[in-house]
Chimera marker file (.cmm) of the C-alpha trace (Angstrom):
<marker_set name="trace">
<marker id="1" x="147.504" y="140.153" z="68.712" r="1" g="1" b="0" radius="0.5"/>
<marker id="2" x="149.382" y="140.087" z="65.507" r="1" g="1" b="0" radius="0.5"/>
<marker id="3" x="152.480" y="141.881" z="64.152" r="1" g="1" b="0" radius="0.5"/>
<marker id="4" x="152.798" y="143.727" z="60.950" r="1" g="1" b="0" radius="0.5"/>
<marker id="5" x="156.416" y="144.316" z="60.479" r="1" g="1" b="0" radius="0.5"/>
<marker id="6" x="157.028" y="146.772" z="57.091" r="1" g="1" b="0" radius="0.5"/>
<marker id="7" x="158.321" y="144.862" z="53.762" r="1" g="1" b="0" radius="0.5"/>
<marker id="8" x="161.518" y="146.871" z="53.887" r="1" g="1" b="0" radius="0.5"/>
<marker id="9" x="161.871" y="145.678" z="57.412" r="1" g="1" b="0" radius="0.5"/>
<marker id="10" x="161.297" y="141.803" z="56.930" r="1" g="1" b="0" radius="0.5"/>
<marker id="11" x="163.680" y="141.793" z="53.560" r="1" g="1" b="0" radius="0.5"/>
<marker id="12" x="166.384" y="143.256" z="55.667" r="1" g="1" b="0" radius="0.5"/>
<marker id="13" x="165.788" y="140.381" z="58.670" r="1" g="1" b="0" radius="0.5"/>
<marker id="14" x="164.852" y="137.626" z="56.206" r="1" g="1" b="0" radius="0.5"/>
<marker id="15" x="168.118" y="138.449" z="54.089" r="1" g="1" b="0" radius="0.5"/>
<marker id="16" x="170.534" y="139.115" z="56.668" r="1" g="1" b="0" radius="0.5"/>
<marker id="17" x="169.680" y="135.605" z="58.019" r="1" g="1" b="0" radius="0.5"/>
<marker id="18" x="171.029" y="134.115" z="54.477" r="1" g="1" b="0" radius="0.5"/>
<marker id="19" x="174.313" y="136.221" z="54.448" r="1" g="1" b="0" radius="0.5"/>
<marker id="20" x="177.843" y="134.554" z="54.035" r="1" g="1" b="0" radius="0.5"/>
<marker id="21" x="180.207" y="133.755" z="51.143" r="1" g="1" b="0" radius="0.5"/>
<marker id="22" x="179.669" y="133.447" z="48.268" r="1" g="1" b="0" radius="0.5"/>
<marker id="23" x="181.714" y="132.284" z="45.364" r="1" g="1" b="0" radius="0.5"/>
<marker id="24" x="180.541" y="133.044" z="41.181" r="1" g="1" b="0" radius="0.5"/>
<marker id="25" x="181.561" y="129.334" z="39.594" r="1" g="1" b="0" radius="0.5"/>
<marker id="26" x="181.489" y="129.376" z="35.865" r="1" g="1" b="0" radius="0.5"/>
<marker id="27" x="182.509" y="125.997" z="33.711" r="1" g="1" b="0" radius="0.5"/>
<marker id="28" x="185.428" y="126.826" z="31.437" r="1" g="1" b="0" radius="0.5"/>
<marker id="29" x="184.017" y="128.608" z="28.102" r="1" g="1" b="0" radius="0.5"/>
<marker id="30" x="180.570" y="127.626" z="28.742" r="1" g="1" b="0" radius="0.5"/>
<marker id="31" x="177.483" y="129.954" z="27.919" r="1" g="1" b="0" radius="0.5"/>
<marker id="32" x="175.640" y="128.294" z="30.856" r="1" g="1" b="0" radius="0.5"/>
<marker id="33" x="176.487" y="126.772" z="34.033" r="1" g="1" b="0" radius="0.5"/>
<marker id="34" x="174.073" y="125.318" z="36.968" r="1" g="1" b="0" radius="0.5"/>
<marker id="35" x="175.601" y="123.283" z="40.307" r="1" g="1" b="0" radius="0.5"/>
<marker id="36" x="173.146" y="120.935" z="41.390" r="1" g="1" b="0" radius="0.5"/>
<marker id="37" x="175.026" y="119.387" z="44.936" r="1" g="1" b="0" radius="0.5"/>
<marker id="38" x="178.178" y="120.218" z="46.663" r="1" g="1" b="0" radius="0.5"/>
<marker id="39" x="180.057" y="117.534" z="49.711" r="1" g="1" b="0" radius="0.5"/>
<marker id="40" x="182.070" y="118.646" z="52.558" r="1" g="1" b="0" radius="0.5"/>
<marker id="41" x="184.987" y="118.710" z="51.108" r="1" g="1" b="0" radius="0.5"/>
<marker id="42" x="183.721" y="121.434" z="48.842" r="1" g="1" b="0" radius="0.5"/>
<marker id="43" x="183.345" y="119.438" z="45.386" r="1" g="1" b="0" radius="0.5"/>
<marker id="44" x="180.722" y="120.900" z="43.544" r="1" g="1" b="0" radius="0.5"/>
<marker id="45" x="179.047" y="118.845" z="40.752" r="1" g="1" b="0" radius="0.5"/>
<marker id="46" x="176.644" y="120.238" z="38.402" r="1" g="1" b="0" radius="0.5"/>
<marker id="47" x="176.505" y="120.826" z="34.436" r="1" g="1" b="0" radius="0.5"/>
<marker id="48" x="177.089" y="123.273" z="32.107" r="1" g="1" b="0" radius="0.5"/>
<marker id="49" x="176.608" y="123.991" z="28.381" r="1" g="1" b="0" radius="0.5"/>
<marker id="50" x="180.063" y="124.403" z="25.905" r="1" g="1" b="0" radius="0.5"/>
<marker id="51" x="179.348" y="124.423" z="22.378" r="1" g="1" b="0" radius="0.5"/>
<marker id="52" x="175.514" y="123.855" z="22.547" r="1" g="1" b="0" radius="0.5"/>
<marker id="53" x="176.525" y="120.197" z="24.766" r="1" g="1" b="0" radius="0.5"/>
<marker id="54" x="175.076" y="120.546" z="28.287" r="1" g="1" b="0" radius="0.5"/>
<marker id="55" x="177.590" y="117.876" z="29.999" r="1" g="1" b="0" radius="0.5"/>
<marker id="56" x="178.612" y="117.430" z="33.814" r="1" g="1" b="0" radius="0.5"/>
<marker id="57" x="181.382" y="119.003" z="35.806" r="1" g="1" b="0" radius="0.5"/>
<marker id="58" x="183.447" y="118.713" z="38.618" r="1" g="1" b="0" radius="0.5"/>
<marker id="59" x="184.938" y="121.724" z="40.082" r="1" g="1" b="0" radius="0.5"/>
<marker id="60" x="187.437" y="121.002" z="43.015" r="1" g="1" b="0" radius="0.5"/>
<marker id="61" x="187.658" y="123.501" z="46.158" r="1" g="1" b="0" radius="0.5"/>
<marker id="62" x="190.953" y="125.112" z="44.427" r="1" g="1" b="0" radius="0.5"/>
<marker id="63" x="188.629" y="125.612" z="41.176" r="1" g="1" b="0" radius="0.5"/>
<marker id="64" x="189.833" y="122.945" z="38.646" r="1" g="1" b="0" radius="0.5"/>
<marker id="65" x="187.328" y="122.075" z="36.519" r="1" g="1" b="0" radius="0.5"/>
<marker id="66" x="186.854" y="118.486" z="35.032" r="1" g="1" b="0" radius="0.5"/>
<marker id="67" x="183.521" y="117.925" z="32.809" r="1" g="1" b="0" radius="0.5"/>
<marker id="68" x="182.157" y="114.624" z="31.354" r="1" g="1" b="0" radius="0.5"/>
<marker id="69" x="179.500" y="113.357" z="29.036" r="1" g="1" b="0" radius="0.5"/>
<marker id="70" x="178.153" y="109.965" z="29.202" r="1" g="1" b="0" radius="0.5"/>
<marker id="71" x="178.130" y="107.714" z="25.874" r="1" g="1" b="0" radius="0.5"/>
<marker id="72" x="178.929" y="110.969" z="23.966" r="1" g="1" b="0" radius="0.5"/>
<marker id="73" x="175.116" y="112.060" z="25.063" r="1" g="1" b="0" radius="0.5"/>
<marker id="74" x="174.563" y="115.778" z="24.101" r="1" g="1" b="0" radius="0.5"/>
<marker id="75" x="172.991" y="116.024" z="27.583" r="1" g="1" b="0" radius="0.5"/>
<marker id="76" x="174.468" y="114.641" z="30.688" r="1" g="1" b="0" radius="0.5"/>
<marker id="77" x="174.147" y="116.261" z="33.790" r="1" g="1" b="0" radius="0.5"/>
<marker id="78" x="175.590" y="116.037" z="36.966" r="1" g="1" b="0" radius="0.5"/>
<marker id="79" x="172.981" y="115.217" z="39.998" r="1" g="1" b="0" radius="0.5"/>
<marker id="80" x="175.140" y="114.344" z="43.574" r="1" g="1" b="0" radius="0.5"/>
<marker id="81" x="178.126" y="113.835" z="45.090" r="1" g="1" b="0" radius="0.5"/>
<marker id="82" x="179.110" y="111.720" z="47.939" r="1" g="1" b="0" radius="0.5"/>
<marker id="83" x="181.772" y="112.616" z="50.918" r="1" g="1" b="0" radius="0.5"/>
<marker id="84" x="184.130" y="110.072" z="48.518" r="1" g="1" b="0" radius="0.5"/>
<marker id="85" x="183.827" y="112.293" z="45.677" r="1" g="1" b="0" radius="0.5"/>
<marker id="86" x="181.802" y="109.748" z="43.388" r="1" g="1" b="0" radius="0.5"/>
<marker id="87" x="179.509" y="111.641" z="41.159" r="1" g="1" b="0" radius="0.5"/>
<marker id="88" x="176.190" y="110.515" z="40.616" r="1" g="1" b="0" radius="0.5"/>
<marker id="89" x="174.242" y="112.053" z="37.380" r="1" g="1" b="0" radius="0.5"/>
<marker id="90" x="171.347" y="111.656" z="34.290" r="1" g="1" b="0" radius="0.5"/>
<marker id="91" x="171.696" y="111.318" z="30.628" r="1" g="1" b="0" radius="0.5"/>
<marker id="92" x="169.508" y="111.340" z="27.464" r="1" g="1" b="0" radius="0.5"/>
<marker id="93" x="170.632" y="108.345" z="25.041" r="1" g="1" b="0" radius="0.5"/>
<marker id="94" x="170.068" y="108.636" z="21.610" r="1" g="1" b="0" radius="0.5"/>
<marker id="95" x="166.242" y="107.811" z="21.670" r="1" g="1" b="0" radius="0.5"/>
<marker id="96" x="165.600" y="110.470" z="24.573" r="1" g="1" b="0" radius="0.5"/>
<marker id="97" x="165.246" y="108.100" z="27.507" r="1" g="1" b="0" radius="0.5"/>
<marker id="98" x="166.569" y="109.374" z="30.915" r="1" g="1" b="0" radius="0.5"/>
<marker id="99" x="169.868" y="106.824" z="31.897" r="1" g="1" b="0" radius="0.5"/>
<marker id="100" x="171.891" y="107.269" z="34.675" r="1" g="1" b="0" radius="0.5"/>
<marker id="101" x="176.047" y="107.205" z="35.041" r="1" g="1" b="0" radius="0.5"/>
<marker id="102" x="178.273" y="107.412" z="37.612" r="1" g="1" b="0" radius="0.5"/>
<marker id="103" x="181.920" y="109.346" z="37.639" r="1" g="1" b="0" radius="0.5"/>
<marker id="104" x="184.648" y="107.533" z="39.585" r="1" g="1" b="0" radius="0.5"/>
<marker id="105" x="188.021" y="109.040" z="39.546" r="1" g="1" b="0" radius="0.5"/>
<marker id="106" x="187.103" y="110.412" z="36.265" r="1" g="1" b="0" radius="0.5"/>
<marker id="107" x="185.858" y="107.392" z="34.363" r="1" g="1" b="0" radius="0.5"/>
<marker id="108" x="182.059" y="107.450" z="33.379" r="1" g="1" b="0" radius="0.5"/>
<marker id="109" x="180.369" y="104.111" z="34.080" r="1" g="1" b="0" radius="0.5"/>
<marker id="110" x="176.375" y="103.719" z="32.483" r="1" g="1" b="0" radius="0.5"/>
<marker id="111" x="173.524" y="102.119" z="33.993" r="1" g="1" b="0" radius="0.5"/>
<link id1="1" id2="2" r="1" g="1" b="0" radius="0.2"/>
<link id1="2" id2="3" r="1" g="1" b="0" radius="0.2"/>
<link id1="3" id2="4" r="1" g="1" b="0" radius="0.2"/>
<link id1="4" id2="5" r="1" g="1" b="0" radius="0.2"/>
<link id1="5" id2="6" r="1" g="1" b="0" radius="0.2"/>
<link id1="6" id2="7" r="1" g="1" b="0" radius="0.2"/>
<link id1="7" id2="8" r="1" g="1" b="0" radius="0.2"/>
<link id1="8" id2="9" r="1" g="1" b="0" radius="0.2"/>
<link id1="9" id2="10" r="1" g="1" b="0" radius="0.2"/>
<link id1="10" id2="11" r="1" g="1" b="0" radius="0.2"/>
<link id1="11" id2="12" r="1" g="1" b="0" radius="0.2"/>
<link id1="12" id2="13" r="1" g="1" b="0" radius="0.2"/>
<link id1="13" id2="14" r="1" g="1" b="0" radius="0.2"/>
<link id1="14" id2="15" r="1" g="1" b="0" radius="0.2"/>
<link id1="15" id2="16" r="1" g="1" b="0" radius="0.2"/>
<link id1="16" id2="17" r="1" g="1" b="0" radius="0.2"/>
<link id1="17" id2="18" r="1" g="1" b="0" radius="0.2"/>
<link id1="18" id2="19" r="1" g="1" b="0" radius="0.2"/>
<link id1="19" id2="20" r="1" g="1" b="0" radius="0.2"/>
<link id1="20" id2="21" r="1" g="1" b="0" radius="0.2"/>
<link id1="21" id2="22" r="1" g="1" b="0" radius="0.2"/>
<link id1="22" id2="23" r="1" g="1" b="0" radius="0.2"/>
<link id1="23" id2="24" r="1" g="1" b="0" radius="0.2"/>
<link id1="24" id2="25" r="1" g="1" b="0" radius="0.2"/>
<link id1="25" id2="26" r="1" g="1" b="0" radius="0.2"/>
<link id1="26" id2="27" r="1" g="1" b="0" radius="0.2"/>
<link id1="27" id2="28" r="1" g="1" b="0" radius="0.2"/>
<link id1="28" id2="29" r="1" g="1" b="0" radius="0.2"/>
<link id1="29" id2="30" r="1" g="1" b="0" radius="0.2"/>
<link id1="30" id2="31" r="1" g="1" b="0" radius="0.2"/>
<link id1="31" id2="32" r="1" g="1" b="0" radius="0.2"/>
<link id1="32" id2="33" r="1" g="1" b="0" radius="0.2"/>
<link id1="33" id2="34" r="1" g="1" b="0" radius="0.2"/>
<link id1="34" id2="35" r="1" g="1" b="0" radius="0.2"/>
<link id1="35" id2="36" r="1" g="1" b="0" radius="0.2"/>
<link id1="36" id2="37" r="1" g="1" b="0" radius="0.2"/>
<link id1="37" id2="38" r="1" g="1" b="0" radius="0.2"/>
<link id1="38" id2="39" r="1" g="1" b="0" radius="0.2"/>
<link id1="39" id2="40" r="1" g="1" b="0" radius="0.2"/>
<link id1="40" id2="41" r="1" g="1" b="0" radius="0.2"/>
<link id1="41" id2="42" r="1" g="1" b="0" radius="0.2"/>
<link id1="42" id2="43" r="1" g="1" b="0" radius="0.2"/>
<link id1="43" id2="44" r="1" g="1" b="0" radius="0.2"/>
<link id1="44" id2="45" r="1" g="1" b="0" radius="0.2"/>
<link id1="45" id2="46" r="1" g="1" b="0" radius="0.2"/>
<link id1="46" id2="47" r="1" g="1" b="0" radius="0.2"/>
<link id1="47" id2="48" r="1" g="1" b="0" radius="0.2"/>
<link id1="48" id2="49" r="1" g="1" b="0" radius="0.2"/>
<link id1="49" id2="50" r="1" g="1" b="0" radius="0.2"/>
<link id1="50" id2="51" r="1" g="1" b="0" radius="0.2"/>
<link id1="51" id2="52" r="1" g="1" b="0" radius="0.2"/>
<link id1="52" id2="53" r="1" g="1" b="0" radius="0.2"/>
<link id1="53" id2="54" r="1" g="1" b="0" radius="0.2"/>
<link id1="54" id2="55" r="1" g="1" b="0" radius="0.2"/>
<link id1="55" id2="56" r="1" g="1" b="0" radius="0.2"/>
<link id1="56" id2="57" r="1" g="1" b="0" radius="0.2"/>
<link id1="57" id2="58" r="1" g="1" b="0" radius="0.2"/>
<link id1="58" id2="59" r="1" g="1" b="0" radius="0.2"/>
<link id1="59" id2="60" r="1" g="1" b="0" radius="0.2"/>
<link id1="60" id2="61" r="1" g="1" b="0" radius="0.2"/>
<link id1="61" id2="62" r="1" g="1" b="0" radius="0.2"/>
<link id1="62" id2="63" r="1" g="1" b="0" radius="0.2"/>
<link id1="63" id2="64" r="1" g="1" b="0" radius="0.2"/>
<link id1="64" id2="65" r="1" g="1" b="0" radius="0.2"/>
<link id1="65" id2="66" r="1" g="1" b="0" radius="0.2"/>
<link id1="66" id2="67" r="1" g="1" b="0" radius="0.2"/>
<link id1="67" id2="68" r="1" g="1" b="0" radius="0.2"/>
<link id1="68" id2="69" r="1" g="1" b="0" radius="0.2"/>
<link id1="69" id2="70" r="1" g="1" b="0" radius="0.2"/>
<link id1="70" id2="71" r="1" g="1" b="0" radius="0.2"/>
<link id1="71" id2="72" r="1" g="1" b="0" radius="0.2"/>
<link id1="72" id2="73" r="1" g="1" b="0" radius="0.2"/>
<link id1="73" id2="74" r="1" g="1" b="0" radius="0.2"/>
<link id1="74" id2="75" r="1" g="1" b="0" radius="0.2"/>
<link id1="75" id2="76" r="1" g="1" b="0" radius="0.2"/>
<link id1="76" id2="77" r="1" g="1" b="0" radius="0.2"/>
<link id1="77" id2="78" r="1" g="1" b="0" radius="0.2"/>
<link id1="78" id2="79" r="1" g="1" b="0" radius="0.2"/>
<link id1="79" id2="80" r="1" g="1" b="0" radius="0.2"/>
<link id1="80" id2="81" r="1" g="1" b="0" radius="0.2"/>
<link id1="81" id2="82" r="1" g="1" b="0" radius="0.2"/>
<link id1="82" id2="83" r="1" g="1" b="0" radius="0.2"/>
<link id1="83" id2="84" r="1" g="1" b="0" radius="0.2"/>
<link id1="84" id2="85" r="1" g="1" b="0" radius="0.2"/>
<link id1="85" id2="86" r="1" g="1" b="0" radius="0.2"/>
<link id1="86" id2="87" r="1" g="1" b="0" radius="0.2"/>
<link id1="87" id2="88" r="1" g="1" b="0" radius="0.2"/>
<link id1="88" id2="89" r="1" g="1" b="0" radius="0.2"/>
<link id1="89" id2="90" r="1" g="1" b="0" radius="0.2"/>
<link id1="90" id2="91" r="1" g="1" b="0" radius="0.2"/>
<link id1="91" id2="92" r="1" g="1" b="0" radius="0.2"/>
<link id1="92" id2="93" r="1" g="1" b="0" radius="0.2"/>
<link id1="93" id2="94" r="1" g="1" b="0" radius="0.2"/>
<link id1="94" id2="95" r="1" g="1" b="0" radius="0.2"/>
<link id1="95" id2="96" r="1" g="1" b="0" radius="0.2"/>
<link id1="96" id2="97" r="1" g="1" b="0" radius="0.2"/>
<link id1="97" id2="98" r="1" g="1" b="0" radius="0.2"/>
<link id1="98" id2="99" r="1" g="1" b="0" radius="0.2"/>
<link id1="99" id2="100" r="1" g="1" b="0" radius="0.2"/>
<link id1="100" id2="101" r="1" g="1" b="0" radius="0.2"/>
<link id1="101" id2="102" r="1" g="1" b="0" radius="0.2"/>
<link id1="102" id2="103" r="1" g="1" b="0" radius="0.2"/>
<link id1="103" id2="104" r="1" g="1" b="0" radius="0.2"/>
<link id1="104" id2="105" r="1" g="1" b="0" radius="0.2"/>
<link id1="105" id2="106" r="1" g="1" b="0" radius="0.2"/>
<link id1="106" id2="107" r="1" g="1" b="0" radius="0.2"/>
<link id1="107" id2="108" r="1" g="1" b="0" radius="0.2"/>
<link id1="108" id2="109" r="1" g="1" b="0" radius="0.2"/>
<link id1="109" id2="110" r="1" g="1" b="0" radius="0.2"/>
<link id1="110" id2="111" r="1" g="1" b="0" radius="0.2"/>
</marker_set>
């Protein structure tokens, strides 16, 4: 036996299953902004775009924003963030090859 259950029907079950809060974030005068990983604290880390230079942020649970770029890259991004609030994250260096940096207590390191 099978059971057809109306589109209507499942996009009201499926979504209701997905409901809860949800907060707009939106990196200080950027035209574009994408989180990528957030820890239990509620750090979010992600990147966003301010005058065409997609760099990484840091946006704290009471919405302070911090962003970085990595060896003055025009594209870092951030990736992860661990439960001590160290951000892991990708760059482009000047010949286009992926790198990767991390932010401690907002000092970018390169590897």
């Amino acid at each position: 036996m099978s059971l057809k259950i109306p589109a209507p029907a499942f996009l009201a079950l499926c979504c209701s299953l997905w409901a809860g809060e949800y907060t707009t974030i939106d990196c200080p005068g950027a035209t574009y902004t994408s989180a990528a990983s957030i820890n239990t604290a509620g750090q979010i880390v992600g990147s966003c775009t301010v005058a065409g230079i997609t760099q990484g942020f840091l946006r704290q649970p009471n919405g302070d924003f911090q962003t970085f770029t990595a060896d003055n890259s025009a594209t870092s991004n951030g990736v992860d963030i661990n439960e001590s609030g160290v951000v892991v994250g990708m760059y482009l260096d000047a010949s286009g090859k992926p790198q990767a940096f991390l932010v401690t207590d907002g000092s970018v390191t390169t590897f």
